[in-house]
N, C-alpha and C positions, 0 to 999 in steps of 0.2 A: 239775464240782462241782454238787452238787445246790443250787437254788434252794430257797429258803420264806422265807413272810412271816410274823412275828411281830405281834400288836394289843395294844394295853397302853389299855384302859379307863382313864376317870377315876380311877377309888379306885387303881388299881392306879401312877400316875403321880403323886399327891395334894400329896408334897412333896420335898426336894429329897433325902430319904433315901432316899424309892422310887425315886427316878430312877435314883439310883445303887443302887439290887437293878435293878431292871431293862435298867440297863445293863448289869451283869455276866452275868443270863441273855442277855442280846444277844452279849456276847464269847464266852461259853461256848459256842454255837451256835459261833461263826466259828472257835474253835476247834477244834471238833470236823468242820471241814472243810466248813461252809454258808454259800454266799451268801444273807447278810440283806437284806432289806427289812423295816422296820419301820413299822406305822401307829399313829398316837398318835391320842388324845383331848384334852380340854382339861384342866388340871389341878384334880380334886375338883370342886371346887361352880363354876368360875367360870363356865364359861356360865350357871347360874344367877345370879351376882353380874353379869355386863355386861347380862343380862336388865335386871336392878333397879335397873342406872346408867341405861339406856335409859330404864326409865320414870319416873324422874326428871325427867330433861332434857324427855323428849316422851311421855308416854301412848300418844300416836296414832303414833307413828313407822313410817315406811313401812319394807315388806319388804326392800328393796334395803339402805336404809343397815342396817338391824339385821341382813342378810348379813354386810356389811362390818365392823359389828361384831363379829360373833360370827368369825367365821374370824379374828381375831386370838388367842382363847384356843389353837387347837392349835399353832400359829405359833410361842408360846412353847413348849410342851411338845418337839415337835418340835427346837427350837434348844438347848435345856438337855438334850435327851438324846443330842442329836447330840457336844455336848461332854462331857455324861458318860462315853459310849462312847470319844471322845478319851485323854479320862483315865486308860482301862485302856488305851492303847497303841495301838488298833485305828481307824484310820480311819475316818468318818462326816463324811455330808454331808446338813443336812436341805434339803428340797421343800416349798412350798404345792401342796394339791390340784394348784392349775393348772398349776405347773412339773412337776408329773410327768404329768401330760400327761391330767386327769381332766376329759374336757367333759359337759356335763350340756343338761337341757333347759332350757328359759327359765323355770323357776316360781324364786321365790324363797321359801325356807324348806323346801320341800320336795319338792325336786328329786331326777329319778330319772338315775344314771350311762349316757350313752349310749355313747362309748366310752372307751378308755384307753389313749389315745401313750404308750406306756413305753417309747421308746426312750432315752428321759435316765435314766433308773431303771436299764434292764438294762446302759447302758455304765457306770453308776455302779458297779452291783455285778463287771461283771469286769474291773473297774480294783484290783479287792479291797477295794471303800470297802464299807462299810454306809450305805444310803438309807434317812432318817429321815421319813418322809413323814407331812403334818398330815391325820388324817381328817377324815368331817363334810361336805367342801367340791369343790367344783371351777370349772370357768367355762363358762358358756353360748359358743352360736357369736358371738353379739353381743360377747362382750368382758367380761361380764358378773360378779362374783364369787355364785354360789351356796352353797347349805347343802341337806342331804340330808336333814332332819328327824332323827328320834326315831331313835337307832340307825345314824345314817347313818354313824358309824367303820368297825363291824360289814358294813356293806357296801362302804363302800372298800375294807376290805383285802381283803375277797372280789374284789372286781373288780379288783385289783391283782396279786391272786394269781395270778387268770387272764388278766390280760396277759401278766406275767412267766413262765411257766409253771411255778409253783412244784408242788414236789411236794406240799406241805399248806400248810392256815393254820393256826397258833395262835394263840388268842383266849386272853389272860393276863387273868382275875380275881381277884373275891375269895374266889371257890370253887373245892373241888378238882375240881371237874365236872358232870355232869348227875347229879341223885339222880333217883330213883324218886320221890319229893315233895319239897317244901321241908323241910331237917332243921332248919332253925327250928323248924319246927313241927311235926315225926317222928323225935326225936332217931334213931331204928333204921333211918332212911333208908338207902337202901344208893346206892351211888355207881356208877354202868352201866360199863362198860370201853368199850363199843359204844352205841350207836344209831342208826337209819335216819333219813337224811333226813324222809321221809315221818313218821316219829314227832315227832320233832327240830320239822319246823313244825307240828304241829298241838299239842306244846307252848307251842311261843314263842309261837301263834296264842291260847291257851289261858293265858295271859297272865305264864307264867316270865319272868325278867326275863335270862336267861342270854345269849342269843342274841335278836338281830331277828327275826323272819322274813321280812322281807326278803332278809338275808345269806342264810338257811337257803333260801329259793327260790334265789337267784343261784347259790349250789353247788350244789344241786341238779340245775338246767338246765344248767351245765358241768362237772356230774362233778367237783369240787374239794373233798379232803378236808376239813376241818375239826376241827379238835381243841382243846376246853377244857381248858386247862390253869391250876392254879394261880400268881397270881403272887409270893406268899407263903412258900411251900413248894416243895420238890422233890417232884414228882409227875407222870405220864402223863396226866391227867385224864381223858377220854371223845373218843374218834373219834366222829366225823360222817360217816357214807358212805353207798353206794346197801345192799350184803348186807350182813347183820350173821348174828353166828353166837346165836340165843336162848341165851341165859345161863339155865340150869337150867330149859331148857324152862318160861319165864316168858312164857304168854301175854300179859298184860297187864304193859305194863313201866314204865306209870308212874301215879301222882296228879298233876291239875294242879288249883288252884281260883284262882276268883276274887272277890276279895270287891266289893260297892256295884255289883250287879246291879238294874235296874227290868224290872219286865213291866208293858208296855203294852197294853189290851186298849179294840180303837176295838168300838164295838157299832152297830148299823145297824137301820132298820126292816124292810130289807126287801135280801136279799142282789142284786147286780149280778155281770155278769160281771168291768167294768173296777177294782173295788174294791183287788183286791190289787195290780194294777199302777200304779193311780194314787199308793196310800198310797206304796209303797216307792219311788218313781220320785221324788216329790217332797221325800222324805225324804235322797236319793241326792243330787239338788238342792244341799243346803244341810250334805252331807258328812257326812251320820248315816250311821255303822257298827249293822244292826242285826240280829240273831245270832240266835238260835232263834224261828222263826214256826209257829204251829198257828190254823189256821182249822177254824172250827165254823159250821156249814150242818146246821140240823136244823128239821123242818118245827112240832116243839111247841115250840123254842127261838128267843130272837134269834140272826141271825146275830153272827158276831163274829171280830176276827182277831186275834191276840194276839201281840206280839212284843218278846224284850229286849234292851235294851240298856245303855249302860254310864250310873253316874251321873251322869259328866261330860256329856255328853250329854242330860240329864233337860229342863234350861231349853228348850232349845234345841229341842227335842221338842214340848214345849207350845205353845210358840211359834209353831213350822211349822204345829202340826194346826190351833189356833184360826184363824190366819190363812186355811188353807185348807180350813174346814172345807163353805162351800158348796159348793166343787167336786169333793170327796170324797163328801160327800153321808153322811156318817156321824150317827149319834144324838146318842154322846156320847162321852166316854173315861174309863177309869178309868187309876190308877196303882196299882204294889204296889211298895214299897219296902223296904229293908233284906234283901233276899235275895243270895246267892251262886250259883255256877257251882260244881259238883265234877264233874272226867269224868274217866274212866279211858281208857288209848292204850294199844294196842300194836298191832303187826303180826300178829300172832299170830292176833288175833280171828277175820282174815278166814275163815280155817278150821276153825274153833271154834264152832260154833254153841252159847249159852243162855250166852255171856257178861253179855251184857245183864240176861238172866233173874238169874242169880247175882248181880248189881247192885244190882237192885231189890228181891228179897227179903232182901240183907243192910241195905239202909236201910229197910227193913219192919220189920224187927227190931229197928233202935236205931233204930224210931221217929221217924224224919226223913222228914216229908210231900215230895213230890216235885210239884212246880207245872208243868215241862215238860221236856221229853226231848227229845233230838236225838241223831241217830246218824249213822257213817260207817263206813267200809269197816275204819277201825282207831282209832275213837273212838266214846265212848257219852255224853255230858254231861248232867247234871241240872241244871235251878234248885231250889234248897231256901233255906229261910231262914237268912240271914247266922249264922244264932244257933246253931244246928247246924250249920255248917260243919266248923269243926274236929273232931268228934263223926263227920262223912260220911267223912273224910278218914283218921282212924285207923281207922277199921271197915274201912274198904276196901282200906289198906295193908295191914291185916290179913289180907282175905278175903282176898287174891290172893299172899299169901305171897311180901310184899315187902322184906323186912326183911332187914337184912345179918346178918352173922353174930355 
């Protein structure tokens, strides 16, 4: 009988009515002749709400106990879905991370899975139980209780997946899949059937909220399906694999944007060799993510190197460069605020030459200024102003004749 593991997101676990829908897509599976493994999240908002108790009691509280915290919200989800699934007749037993056998490295808060004992897991499931397993979480060699950061459900189940040697994962949202862009904000979005890994993260990367990319690396380096599926509706959502078959020869197969973009631009007297390594290295430091860089080196010009990043990060930026600004040896800094991210993906590109071209003259034309560019093998991304965002967003769905039917 074929293995897979099911993931039920916060929204999609929220209260005790979803529990029970997602209990019954759990039995409907086992019906249909699958060994489940199931990974949960915490239910809706509450890691946000034990966040708020924490800071309460201690502002400063150390990462260890707020581990021990927070691995208590899947713990309950886990337990109330375990008896949900009871409810419709069908056996289940839930696991913390650590009992199903998830050990992790030594960080707390955001720890990466280094292997996965699932032998309590795969005798669970061919005893005919369903294993309700808390994502998020597992335990260092020490003994230790961790937490996987942002997304870390998302890669539980993926690394769950691929101990157990399930044939897919299904990741249960509040969407019926990957669109082409956010239909928040394209009602004509069109919903992919397919997409490649290699798309898949340079969306998530690109700041989609669907998938980690975390997850999407992890399956990717062990060849493990992945499929978004609806948790709401009955629906197939979007497979996640290595080949996909191009859907009506759509080179470009998606919009991703993001908004509360800054460009940093350090200016210099006089350019050095060690400039760009010192800037990013100590930036790197103090765990600044920072995402399109253009240096200018021209002999009637200041040098300059220019790079952005996210707003959350803006303080923290300032802070770094003034602190080190004798040892960089830079002039001064400016900032540009209020800009966005808009890039187009697909695989497609790589054989397509004057994608890019078609790009930049369709935001020439709705008049959307373009501040820096960045490209890849099957991505082309722009900085423009926050303000014209969604203006870059419909043109481009447009140009690339993205829209469903």
């Amino acid at each position: 009988m074929e293995r897979i593991v099911m993931k039920f997101g916060g929204t999609s676990v929220a209260n005790p009515e979803k529990i029970a829908h997602a209990a019954q897509l759990v039995v409907g599976e086992v019906k249909r002749g699958k060994k489940v493994a199931v990974i949960v999240s915490a239910m809706g908002k509450t890691t946000d709400e034990l966040l708020a108790l924490a800071n309460e009691v201690n502002p400063n509280a150390g990462r260890r106990e707020l581990d021990m915290l927070l691995t208590t919200g899947e713990q309950v989800t886990a337990s109330l879905l375990a008896m949900a699934i009871a409810a419709e007749g069908v056996e289940a037993k839930s696991f913390t991370g650590w009992q199903a056998g998830v050990t992790t490295e030594a960080i707390h808060g955001n720890a990466r899975i280094e292997q996965v004992r699932a032998e309590r897991i795969i005798s669970t499931l061919e005893e005919d139980a369903v294993a309700v397993i808390t994502g998020f979480q597992g335990i260092d060699a020490q003994g230790q209780l961790t937490t996987l950061g942002r997304g870390g459900s998302d890669t539980s189940a993926v690394a769950i997946a691929i101990a157990i040697d399930a044939a897919v994962c299904d990741i249960y949202t509040d969407v019926e899949g990957v669109f082409t862009t956010d239909p928040r904000l394209i009602e004509q979005a069109r919903k992919l059937e397919e997409i490649s890994y290699d798309e898949m993260l340079e969306i998530a990367n690109l700041g989609a909220g669907v998938l980690h990319p975390r997850a999407v690396e992890f399956a990717k380096n062990h060849q493990m399906p992945l499929r978004v599926r609806p948790a709401h509706i009955e629906g197939e959502g979007t497979i996640i694999k290595e080949e996909i078959d191009l859907e009506n020869n759509l080179i470009v197969r998606g919009v991703a944007f993001e908004r509360d973009i800054v460009r940093s631009t350090v200016m210099y007297d006089t350019p050095y060799n060690g400039s760009l390594a010192n800037i990013f290295t100590t930036l790197a430091k103090h765990h600044v993510n920072v995402d399109i860089i253009v240096q200018t080196i021209r002999e009637d010009s200041q040098p300059s190197v220019s790079f952005s990043i996210k707003k959350q990060d803006f303080a923290e930026v300032v802070k770094v460069l003034e602190m080190n600004q004798e040892a960089l040896g830079y002039r001064q800094v400016d900032f540009e605020v209020g800009l966005a991210k808009v890039s187009i993906v697909g695989s497609g590109m790589v054989s397509n030459p004057g994608v890019a071209a078609t790009m930049f003259d369709a935001m020439r034309n709705a008049s959307v200024p373009i501040k820096m560019v960045s490209t890849s093998e099957i991505k082309v991304s722009v900085v423009i102003p926050e303000s014209d965002m969604e203006k870059a967003v419909t043109v481009l769905h447009e140009q690339y004749e993205l829209a469903g039917e």
